[in-house]
C-alpha atoms as an extended CHARMM CRD file, in Angstrom:
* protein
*
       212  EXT
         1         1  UNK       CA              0.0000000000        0.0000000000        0.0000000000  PROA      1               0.0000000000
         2         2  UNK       CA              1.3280000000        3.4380000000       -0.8690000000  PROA      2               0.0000000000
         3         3  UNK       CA              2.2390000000        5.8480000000        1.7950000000  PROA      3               0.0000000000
         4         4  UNK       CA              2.0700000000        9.4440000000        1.5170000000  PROA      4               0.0000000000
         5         5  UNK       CA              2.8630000000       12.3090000000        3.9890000000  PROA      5               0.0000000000
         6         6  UNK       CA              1.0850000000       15.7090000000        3.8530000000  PROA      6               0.0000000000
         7         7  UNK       CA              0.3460000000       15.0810000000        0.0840000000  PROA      7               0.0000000000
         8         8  UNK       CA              3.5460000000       13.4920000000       -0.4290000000  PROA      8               0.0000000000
         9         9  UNK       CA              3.8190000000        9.9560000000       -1.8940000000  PROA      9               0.0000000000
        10        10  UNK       CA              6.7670000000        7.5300000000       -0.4420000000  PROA      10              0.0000000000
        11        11  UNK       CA              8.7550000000        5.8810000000       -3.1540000000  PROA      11              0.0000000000
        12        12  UNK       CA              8.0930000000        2.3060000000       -2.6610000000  PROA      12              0.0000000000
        13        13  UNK       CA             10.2690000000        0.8110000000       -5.1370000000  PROA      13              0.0000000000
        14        14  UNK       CA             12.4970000000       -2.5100000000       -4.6930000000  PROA      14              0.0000000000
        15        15  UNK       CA             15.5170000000        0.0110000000       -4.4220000000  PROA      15              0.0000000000
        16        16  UNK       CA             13.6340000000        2.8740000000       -1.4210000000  PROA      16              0.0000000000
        17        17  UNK       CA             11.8790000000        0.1320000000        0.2420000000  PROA      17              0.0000000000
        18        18  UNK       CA             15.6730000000       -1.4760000000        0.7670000000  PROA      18              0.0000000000
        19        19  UNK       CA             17.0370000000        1.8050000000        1.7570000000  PROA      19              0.0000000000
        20        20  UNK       CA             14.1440000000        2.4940000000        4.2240000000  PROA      20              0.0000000000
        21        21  UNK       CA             15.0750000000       -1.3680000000        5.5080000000  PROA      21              0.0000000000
        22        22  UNK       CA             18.9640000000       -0.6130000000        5.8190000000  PROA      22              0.0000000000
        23        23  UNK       CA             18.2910000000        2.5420000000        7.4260000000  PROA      23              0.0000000000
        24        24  UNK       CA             16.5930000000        1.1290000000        9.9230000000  PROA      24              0.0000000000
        25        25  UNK       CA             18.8720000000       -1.2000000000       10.4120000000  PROA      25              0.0000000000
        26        26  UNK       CA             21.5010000000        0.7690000000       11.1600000000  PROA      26              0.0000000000
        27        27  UNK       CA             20.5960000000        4.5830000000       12.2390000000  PROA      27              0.0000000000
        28        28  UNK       CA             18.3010000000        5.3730000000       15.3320000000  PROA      28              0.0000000000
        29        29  UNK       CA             15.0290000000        6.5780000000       15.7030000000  PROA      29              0.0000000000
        30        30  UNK       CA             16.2180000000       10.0310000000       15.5320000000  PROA      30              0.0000000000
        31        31  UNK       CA             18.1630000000        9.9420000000       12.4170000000  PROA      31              0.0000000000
        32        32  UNK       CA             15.5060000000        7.5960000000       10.6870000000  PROA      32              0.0000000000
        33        33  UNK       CA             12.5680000000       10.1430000000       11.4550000000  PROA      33              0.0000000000
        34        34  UNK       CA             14.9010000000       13.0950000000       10.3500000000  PROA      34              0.0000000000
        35        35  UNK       CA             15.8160000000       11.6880000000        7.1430000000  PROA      35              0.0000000000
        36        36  UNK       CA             12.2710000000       11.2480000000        6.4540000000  PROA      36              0.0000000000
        37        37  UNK       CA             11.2410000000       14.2120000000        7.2750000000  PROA      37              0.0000000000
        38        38  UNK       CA             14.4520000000       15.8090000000        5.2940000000  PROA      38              0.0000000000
        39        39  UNK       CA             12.8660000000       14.0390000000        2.4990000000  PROA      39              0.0000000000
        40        40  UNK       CA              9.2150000000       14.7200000000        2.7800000000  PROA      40              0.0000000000
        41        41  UNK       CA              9.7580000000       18.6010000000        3.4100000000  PROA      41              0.0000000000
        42        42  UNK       CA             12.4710000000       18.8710000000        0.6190000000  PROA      42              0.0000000000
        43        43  UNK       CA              9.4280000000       17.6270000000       -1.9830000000  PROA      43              0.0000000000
        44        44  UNK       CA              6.8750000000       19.8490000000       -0.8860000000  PROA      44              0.0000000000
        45        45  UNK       CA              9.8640000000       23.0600000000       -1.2840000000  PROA      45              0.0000000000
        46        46  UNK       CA              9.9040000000       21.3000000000       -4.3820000000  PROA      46              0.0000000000
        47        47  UNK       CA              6.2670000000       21.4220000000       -4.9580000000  PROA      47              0.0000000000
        48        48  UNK       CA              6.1260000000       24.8850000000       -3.6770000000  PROA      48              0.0000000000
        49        49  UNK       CA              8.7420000000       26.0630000000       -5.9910000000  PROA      49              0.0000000000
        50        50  UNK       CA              7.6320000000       24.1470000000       -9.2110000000  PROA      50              0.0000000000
        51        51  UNK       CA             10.6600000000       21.9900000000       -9.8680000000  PROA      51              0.0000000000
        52        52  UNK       CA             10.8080000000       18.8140000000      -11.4210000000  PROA      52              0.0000000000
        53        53  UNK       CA             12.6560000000       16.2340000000       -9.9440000000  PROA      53              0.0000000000
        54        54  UNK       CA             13.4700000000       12.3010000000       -9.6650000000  PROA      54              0.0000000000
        55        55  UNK       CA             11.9020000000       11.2800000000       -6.2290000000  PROA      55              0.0000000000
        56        56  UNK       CA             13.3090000000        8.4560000000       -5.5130000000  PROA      56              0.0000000000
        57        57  UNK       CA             16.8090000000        9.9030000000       -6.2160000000  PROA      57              0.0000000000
        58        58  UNK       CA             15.7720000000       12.4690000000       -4.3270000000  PROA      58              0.0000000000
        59        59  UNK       CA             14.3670000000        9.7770000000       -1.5180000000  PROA      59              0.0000000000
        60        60  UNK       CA             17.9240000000        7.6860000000       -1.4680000000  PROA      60              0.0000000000
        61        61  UNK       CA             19.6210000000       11.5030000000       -1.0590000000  PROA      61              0.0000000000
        62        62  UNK       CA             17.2710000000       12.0740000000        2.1310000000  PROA      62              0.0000000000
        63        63  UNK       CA             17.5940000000        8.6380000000        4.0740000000  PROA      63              0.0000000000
        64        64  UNK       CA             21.1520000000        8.3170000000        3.2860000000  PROA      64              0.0000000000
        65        65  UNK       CA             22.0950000000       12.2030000000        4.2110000000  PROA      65              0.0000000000
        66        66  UNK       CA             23.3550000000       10.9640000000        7.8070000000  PROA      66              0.0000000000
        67        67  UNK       CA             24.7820000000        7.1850000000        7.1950000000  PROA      67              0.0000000000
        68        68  UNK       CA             28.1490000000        8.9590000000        7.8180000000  PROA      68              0.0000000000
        69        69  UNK       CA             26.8640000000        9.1180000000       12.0620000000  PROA      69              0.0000000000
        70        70  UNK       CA             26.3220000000        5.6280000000       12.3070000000  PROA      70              0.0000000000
        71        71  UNK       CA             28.5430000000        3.3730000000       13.8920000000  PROA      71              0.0000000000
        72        72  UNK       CA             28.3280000000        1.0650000000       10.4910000000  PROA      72              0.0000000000
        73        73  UNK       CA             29.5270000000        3.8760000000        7.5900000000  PROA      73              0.0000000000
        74        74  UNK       CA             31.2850000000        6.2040000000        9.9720000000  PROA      74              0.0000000000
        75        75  UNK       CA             35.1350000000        6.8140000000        9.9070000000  PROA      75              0.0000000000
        76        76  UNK       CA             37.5060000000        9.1280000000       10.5390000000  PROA      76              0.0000000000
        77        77  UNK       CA             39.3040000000        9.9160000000        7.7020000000  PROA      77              0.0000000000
        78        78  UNK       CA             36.9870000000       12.5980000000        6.2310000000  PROA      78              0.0000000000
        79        79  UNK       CA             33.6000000000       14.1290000000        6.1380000000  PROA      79              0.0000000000
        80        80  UNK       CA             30.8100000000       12.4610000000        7.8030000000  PROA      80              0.0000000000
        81        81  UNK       CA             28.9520000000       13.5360000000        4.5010000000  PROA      81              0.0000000000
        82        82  UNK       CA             31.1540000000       12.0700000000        2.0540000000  PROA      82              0.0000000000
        83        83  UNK       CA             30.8260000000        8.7050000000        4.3750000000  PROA      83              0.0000000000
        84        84  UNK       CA             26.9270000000        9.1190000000        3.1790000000  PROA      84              0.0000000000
        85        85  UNK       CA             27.8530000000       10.3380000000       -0.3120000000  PROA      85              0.0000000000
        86        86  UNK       CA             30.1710000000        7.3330000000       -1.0340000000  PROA      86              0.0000000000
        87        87  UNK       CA             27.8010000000        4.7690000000        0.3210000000  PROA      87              0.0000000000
        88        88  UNK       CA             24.8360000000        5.9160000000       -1.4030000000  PROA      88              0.0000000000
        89        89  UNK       CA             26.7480000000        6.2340000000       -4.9910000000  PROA      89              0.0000000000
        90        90  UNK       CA             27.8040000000        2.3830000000       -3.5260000000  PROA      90              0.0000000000
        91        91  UNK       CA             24.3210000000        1.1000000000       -2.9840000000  PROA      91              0.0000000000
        92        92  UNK       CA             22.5360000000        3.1630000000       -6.6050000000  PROA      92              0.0000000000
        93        93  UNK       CA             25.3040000000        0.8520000000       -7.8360000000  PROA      93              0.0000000000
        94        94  UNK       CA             23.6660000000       -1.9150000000       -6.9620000000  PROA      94              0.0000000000
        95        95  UNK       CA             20.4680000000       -1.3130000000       -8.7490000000  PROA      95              0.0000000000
        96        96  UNK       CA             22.3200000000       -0.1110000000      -12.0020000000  PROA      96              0.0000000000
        97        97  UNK       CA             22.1230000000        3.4740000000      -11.4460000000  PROA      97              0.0000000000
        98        98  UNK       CA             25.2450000000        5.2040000000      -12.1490000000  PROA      98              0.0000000000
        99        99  UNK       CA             26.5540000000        8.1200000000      -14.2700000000  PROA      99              0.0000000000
       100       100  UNK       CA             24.2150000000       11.3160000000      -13.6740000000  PROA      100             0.0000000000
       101       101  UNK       CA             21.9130000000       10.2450000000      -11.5460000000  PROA      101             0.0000000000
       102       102  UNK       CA             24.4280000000        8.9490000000       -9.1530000000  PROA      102             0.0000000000
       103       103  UNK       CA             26.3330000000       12.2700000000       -9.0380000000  PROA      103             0.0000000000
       104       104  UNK       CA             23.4860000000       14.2120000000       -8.1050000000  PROA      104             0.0000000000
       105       105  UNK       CA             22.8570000000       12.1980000000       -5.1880000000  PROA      105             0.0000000000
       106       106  UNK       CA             26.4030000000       12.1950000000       -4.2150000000  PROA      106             0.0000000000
       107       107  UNK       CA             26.4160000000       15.2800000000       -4.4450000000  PROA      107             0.0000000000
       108       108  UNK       CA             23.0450000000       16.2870000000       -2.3160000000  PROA      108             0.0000000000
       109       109  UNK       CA             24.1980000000       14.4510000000        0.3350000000  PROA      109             0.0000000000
       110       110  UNK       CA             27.7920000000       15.7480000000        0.3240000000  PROA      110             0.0000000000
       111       111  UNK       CA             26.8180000000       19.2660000000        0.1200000000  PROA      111             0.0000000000
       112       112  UNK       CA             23.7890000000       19.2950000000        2.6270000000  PROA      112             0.0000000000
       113       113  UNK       CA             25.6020000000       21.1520000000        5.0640000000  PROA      113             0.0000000000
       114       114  UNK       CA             27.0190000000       23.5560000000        2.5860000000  PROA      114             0.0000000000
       115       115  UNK       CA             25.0270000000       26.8800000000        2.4510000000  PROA      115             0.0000000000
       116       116  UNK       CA             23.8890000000       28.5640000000       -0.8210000000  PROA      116             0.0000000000
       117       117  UNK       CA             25.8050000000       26.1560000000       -3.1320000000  PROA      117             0.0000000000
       118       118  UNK       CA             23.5600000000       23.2820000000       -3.1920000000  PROA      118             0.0000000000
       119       119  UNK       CA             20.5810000000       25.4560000000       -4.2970000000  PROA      119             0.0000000000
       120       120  UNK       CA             21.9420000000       26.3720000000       -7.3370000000  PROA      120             0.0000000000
       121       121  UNK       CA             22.2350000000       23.1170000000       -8.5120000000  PROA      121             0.0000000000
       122       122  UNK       CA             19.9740000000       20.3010000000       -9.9450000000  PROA      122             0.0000000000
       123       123  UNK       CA             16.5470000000       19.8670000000       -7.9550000000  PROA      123             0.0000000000
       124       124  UNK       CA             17.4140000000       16.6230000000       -6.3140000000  PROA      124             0.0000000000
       125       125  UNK       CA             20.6890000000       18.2160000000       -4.9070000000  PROA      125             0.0000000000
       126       126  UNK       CA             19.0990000000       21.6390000000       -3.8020000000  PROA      126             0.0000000000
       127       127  UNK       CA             16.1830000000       19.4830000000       -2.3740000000  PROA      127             0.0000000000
       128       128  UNK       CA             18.1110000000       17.5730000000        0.3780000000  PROA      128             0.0000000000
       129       129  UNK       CA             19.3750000000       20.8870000000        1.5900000000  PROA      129             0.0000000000
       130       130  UNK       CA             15.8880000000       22.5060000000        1.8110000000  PROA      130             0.0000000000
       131       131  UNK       CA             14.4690000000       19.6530000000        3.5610000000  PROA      131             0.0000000000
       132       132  UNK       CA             17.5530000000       19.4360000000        5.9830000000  PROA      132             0.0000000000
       133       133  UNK       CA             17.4670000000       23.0180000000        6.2860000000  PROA      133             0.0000000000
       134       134  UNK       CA             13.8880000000       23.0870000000        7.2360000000  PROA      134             0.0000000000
       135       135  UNK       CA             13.9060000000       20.3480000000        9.5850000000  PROA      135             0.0000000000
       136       136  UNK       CA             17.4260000000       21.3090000000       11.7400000000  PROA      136             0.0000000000
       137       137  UNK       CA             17.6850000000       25.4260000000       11.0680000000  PROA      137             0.0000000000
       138       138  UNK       CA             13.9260000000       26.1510000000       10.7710000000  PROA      138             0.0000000000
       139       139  UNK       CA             15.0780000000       27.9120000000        7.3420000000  PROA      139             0.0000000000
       140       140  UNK       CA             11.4770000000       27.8690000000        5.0230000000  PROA      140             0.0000000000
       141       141  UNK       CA              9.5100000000       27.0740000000        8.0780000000  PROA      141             0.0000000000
       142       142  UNK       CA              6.8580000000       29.0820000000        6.7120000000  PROA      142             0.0000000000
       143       143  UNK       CA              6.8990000000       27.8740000000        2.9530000000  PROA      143             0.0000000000
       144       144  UNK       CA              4.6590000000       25.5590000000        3.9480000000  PROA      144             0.0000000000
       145       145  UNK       CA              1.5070000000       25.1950000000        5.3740000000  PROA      145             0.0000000000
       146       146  UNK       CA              0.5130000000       24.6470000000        9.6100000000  PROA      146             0.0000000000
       147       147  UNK       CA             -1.3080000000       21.9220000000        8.3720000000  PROA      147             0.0000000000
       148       148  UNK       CA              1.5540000000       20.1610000000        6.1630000000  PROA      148             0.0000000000
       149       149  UNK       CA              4.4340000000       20.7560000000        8.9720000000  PROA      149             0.0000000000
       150       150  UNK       CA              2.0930000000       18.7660000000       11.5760000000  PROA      150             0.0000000000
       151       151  UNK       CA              0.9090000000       15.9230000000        9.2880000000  PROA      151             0.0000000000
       152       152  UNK       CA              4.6940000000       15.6820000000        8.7660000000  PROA      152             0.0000000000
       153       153  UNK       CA              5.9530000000       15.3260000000       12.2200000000  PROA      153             0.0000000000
       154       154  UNK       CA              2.9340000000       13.8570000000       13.2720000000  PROA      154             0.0000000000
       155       155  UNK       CA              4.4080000000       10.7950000000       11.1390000000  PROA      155             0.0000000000
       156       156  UNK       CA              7.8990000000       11.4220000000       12.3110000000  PROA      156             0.0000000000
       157       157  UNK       CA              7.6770000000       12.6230000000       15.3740000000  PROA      157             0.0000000000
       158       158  UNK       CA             10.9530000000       14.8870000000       16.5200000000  PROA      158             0.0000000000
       159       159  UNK       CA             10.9930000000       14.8440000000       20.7520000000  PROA      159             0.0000000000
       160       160  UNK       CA             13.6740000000       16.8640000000       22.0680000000  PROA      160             0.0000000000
       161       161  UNK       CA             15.4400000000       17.2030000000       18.4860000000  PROA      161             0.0000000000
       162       162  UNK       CA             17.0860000000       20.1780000000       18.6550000000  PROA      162             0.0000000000
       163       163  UNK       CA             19.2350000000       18.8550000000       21.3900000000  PROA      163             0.0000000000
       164       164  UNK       CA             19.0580000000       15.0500000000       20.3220000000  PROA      164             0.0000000000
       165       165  UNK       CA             20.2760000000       16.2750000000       16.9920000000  PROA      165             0.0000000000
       166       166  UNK       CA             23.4140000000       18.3150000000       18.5880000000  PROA      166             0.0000000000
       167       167  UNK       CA             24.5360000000       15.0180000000       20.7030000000  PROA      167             0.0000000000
       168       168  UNK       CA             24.1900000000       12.8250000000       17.4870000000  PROA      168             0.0000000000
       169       169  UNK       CA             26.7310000000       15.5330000000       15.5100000000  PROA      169             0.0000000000
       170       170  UNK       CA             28.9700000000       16.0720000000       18.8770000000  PROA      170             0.0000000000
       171       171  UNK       CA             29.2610000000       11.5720000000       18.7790000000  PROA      171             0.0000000000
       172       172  UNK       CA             29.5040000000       11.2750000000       15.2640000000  PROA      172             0.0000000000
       173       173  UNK       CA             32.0510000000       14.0560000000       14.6730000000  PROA      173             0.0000000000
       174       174  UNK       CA             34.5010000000       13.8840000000       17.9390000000  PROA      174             0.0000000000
       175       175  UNK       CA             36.6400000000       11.5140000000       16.7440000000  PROA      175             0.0000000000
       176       176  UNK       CA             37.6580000000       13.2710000000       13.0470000000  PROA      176             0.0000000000
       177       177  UNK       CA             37.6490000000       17.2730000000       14.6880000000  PROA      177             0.0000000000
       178       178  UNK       CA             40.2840000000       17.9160000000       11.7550000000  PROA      178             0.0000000000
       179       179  UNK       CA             37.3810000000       17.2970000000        9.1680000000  PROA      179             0.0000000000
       180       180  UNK       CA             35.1120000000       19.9640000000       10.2420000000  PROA      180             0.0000000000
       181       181  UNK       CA             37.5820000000       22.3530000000        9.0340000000  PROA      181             0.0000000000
       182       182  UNK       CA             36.0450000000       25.2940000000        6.9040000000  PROA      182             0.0000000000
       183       183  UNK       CA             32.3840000000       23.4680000000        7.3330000000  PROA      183             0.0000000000
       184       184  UNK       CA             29.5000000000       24.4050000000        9.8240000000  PROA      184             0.0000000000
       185       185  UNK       CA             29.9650000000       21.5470000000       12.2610000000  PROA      185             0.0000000000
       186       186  UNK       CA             32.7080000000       23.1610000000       13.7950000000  PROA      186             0.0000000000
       187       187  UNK       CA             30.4520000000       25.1290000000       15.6120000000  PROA      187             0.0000000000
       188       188  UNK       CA             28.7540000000       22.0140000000       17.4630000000  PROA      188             0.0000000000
       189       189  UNK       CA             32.3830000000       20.8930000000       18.4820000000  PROA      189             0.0000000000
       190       190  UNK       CA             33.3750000000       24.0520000000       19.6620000000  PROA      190             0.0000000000
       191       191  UNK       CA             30.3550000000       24.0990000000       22.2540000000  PROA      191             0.0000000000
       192       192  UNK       CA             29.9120000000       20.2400000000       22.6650000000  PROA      192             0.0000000000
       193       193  UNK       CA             33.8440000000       19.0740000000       23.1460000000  PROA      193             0.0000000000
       194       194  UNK       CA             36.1590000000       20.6330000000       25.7380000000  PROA      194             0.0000000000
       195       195  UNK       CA             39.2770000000       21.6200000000       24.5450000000  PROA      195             0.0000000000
       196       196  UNK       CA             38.2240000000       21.5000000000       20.8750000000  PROA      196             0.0000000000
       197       197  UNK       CA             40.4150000000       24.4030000000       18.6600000000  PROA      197             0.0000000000
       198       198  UNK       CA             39.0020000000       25.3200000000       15.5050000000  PROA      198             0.0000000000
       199       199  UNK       CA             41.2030000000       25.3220000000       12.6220000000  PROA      199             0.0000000000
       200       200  UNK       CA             41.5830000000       29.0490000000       11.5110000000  PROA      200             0.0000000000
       201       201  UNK       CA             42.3090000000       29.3770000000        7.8450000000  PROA      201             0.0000000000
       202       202  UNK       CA             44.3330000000       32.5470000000        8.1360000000  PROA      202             0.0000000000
       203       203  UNK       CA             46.5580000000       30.6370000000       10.5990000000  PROA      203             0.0000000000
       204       204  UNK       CA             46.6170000000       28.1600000000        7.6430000000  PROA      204             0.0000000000
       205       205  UNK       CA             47.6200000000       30.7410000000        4.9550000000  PROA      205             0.0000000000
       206       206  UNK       CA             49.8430000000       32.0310000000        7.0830000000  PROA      206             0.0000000000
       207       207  UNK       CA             51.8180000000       28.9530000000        8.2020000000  PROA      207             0.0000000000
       208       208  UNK       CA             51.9760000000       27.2530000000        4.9700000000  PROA      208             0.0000000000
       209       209  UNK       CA             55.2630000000       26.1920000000        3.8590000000  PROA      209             0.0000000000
       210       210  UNK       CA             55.4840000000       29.3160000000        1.2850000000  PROA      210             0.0000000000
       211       211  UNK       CA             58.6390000000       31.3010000000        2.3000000000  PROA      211             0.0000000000
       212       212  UNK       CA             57.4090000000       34.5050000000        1.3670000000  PROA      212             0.0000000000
């Protein structure tokens, strides 16, 4: 039976129904109900702002968005969003979609936490961002209806998100502080961790190994 979410229908192919599965396999409550929410709001900005886009490309960006937090796709090595990006380009693989289609969703999910750029890009890369944006910042809140933001959360409820949200960055992100260089989640370090420096690109210009 199809689902559908303030007007919005729920992919329900072979391919979403097995990334809803491994996401809740592996993520917790709170990241499952975000990313569904991420995805849910980012097609009715979508709606709201006329575009056409692929949803279910636009559904793998969404659940997959925060795989890099999870104890199965995290390391340490780099971004938590380029953990995501790489394992959702891995797993369109797997159903034969490559090329085009797999570069925008590598690239919604790797820029999600990148302002402006992402929304000058194809829908189902400026898409993630609105829907994350919505659903963490509160940015669009009001691009949408009362009635649309409760049938939303009434199906993904978000109890004590704001803060939930901030420990789930702080855990994901404490072991690779280096990576947050540059990138917004330096600010949840720099209140979350004690003794957490952030890296200071002028510092970086200026200590470079360039003699002059």
């Amino acid at each position: 039976m199809t689902e559908t979410i303030a007007g919005i229908r729920i992919p329900d192919s072979k391919m979403a129904s097995d990334a809803t599965e491994l996401l809740r396999e592996v993520a917790t409550e709170l990241v499952y109900n975000h990313s569904r929410r991420v995805f849910v709001f980012g097609a009715l900005r979508g709606l709201e702002q006329g575009l056409d886009y692929d949803p279910e490309l636009l559904y793998i960006g969404a659940m997959f968005h925060d795989l890099g937090l999870t104890d199965k796709f995290a390391r340490t090595d780099q971004r938590f969003e380029i953990d995501a990006a790489d394992e959702a380009r891995r797993f369109l693989g797997d159903y034969g979609i490559t090329g085009e289609a797999a570069d925008k969703v590598w690239s919604g999910i790797a820029l999600h936490t990148t302002p402006e750029i992402p929304l000058h890009m194809a829908p189902e890369i400026a898409l993630v961002t609105r829907g994350v944006e919505l659903d963490v910042l509160g940015i669009g809140y009001d691009a949408i209806t009362d009635e649309q933001r409760n049938a939303v959360v009434e199906a993904h409820p978000r109890p004590d998100f704001k803060n939930q949200i901030l420990a789930a960055f702080t855990n994901g992100l404490k072991d690779r502080p280096d990576t947050t260089f540059g990138n917004v989640k330096a600010d949840v370090l720099a209140h979350f961790v004690p003794g957490f420096k952030r890296g200071d690109f002028v510092e970086v210009i200026q200590g470079s190994a360039w003699p002059e």
